[in-house]
N, C-alpha and C positions, 0 to 999 in steps of 0.2 A: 670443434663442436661449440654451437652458440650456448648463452646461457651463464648463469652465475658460475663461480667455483665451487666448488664441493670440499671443502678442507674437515680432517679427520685427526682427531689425535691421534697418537702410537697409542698401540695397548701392552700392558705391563704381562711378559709369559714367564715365569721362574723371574730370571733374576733382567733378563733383556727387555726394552721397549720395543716394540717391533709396528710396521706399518699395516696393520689388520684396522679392516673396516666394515662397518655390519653393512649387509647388504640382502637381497631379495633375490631367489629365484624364481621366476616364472616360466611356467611352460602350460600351454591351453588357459585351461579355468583355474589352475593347481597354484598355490603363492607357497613359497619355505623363506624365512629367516636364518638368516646363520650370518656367517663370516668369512672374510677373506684375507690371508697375507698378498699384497701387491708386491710381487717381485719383477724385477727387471731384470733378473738373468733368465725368469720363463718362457718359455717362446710361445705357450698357451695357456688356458686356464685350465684346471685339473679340481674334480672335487670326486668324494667317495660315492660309489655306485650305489651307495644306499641312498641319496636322492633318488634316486632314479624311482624307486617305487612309490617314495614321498610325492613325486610329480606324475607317475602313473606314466614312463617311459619305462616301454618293451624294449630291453638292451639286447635282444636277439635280432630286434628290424634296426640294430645298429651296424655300421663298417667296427669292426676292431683296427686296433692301432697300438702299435709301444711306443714305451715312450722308456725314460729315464730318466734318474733326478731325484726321487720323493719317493723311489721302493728302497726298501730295506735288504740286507742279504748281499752275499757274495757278487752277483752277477750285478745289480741295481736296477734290475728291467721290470719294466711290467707292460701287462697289455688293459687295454680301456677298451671304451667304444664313443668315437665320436658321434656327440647331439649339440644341436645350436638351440640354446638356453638366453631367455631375454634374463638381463638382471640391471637388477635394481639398485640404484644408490641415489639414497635420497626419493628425489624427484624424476629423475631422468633414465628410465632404461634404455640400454644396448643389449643387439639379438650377436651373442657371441658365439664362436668355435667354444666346446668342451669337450674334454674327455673325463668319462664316469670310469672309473675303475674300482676294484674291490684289491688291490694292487698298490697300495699306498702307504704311508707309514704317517696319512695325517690322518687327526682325527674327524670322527663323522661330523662332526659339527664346525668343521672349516676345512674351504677350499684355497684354491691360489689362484689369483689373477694374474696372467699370463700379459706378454706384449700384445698376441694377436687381437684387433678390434679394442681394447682397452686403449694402448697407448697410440694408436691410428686414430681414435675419437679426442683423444685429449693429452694435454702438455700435463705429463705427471711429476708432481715436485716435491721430491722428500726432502725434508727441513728435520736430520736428527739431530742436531743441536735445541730445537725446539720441540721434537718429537712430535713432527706434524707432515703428515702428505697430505698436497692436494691437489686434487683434477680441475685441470681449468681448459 
Protein backbone atom coordinates (compact mmCIF):
# COMPACT_ATOMS: atom_id res chain seq x y z
CA UNK A 1 0.00 0.00 0.00
CA UNK A 2 1.39 3.47 -1.11
CA UNK A 3 1.41 6.27 1.31
CA UNK A 4 2.98 7.45 4.65
CA UNK A 5 3.22 5.04 7.54
CA UNK A 6 0.78 5.15 10.17
CA UNK A 7 2.89 4.45 13.47
CA UNK A 8 0.69 4.02 16.79
CA UNK A 9 1.74 3.78 20.28
CA UNK A 10 0.89 0.68 22.49
CA UNK A 11 -1.81 1.42 24.79
CA UNK A 12 -1.53 0.87 28.59
CA UNK A 13 -4.63 -2.24 29.61
CA UNK A 14 -4.09 -3.28 33.49
CA UNK A 15 -0.84 -3.81 33.77
CA UNK A 16 0.39 -4.70 29.81
CA UNK A 17 1.02 -2.26 26.83
CA UNK A 18 -0.69 -3.81 24.00
CA UNK A 19 -0.75 -2.72 20.12
CA UNK A 20 -4.38 -1.17 20.09
CA UNK A 21 -5.00 1.60 17.75
CA UNK A 22 -8.10 3.99 17.32
CA UNK A 23 -9.63 3.53 14.30
CA UNK A 24 -13.11 4.19 12.23
CA UNK A 25 -15.71 2.02 11.16
CA UNK A 26 -17.55 2.86 8.07
CA UNK A 27 -20.32 1.21 6.50
CA UNK A 28 -22.84 3.51 4.01
CA UNK A 29 -23.27 7.02 5.49
CA UNK A 30 -22.84 5.49 9.23
CA UNK A 31 -18.95 6.47 10.90
CA UNK A 32 -18.26 4.62 14.83
CA UNK A 33 -14.90 5.33 16.55
CA UNK A 34 -13.48 2.87 18.70
CA UNK A 35 -10.54 0.60 18.76
CA UNK A 36 -8.54 -2.19 17.75
CA UNK A 37 -5.86 -4.75 19.07
CA UNK A 38 -3.84 -5.76 15.88
CA UNK A 39 -3.03 -9.33 16.25
CA UNK A 40 -1.09 -11.55 14.12
CA UNK A 41 -2.07 -14.80 15.20
CA UNK A 42 -5.82 -13.56 13.90
CA UNK A 43 -6.69 -14.69 10.74
CA UNK A 44 -9.67 -12.02 10.55
CA UNK A 45 -10.92 -8.98 12.03
CA UNK A 46 -13.64 -9.63 14.66
CA UNK A 47 -15.55 -6.77 16.52
CA UNK A 48 -18.91 -7.07 18.75
CA UNK A 49 -22.23 -7.32 16.93
CA UNK A 50 -23.37 -4.37 18.77
CA UNK A 51 -21.76 -2.31 15.91
CA UNK A 52 -23.85 -3.71 13.75
CA UNK A 53 -26.87 -1.59 14.87
CA UNK A 54 -24.40 1.36 15.48
CA UNK A 55 -23.92 1.15 11.54
CA UNK A 56 -27.39 0.16 10.77
CA UNK A 57 -26.36 -3.61 9.47
CA UNK A 58 -29.18 -6.22 9.25
CA UNK A 59 -27.09 -9.43 10.87
CA UNK A 60 -29.90 -11.59 9.53
CA UNK A 61 -28.98 -10.70 5.42
CA UNK A 62 -25.60 -11.90 6.91
CA UNK A 63 -23.67 -15.65 6.09
CA UNK A 64 -23.09 -16.87 9.85
CA UNK A 65 -19.67 -18.20 10.55
CA UNK A 66 -17.63 -19.64 13.81
CA UNK A 67 -15.04 -18.85 14.57
CA UNK A 68 -12.53 -19.32 17.84
CA UNK A 69 -10.19 -17.62 19.92
CA UNK A 70 -11.84 -14.61 21.66
CA UNK A 71 -15.19 -16.84 23.18
CA UNK A 72 -15.05 -17.45 26.57
CA UNK A 73 -16.39 -21.01 28.02
CA UNK A 74 -15.59 -24.57 27.80
CA UNK A 75 -15.92 -25.11 24.09
CA UNK A 76 -14.18 -21.47 22.99
CA UNK A 77 -16.63 -21.27 19.74
CA UNK A 78 -18.71 -18.75 18.65
CA UNK A 79 -20.68 -18.03 15.83
CA UNK A 80 -20.66 -14.30 13.95
CA UNK A 81 -21.97 -13.11 10.77
CA UNK A 82 -19.57 -12.09 8.16
CA UNK A 83 -19.86 -8.05 6.73
CA UNK A 84 -17.17 -6.27 4.71
CA UNK A 85 -16.51 -3.03 6.85
CA UNK A 86 -14.31 0.03 5.27
CA UNK A 87 -12.15 1.04 8.32
CA UNK A 88 -10.32 3.75 9.13
CA UNK A 89 -6.82 4.54 10.31
CA UNK A 90 -5.85 7.70 10.15
CA UNK A 91 -6.27 8.79 6.63
CA UNK A 92 -6.38 5.79 4.74
CA UNK A 93 -9.50 3.33 4.74
CA UNK A 94 -9.44 -0.45 3.84
CA UNK A 95 -13.05 -2.27 2.81
CA UNK A 96 -12.18 -5.46 5.16
CA UNK A 97 -13.75 -9.22 5.81
CA UNK A 98 -15.50 -8.93 9.59
CA UNK A 99 -17.05 -10.91 11.71
CA UNK A 100 -19.88 -9.27 14.12
CA UNK A 101 -20.66 -11.41 16.84
CA UNK A 102 -22.46 -11.17 20.19
CA UNK A 103 -20.14 -14.26 20.91
CA UNK A 104 -17.04 -12.71 22.25
CA UNK A 105 -15.40 -11.93 25.39
CA UNK A 106 -14.14 -8.37 23.99
CA UNK A 107 -15.33 -5.58 24.92
CA UNK A 108 -17.98 -3.32 22.90
CA UNK A 109 -15.85 -0.77 22.40
CA UNK A 110 -12.80 -2.79 20.87
CA UNK A 111 -12.45 -5.00 18.11
CA UNK A 112 -9.36 -7.16 16.62
CA UNK A 113 -7.61 -6.67 13.49
CA UNK A 114 -7.20 -9.68 11.90
CA UNK A 115 -4.28 -10.77 8.95
CA UNK A 116 -7.00 -10.96 6.30
CA UNK A 117 -6.81 -7.52 4.07
CA UNK A 118 -5.04 -5.67 6.95
CA UNK A 119 -1.68 -7.31 6.62
CA UNK A 120 -2.08 -7.95 2.52
CA UNK A 121 -2.43 -4.00 2.40
CA UNK A 122 0.49 -3.37 4.54
CA UNK A 123 4.15 -4.50 6.18
CA UNK A 124 2.92 -4.32 9.99
CA UNK A 125 5.79 -3.61 12.46
CA UNK A 126 5.41 -4.10 16.23
CA UNK A 127 8.40 -2.37 17.89
CA UNK A 128 7.51 -3.60 21.95
CA UNK A 129 10.60 -2.58 23.04
CA UNK A 130 9.32 0.88 22.09
CA UNK A 131 5.81 0.16 22.34
CA UNK A 132 5.09 1.12 18.89
CA UNK A 133 3.29 -0.69 15.77
CA UNK A 134 3.25 0.60 12.57
CA UNK A 135 1.64 0.04 9.08
CA UNK A 136 3.65 1.03 6.28
Amino acid sequence: MSGRPHSFPYIQTDVFYRPIIPLTLRHAERLVDTYALVDSGADISIFSAEFASLLDIDLTKLKKHTFSGVKGGEEGKGVGYISRLEIGMEDTFLTLPVILSFDTTLDTDMGILGQVGLFDNFIVQFDRANKTVVLK
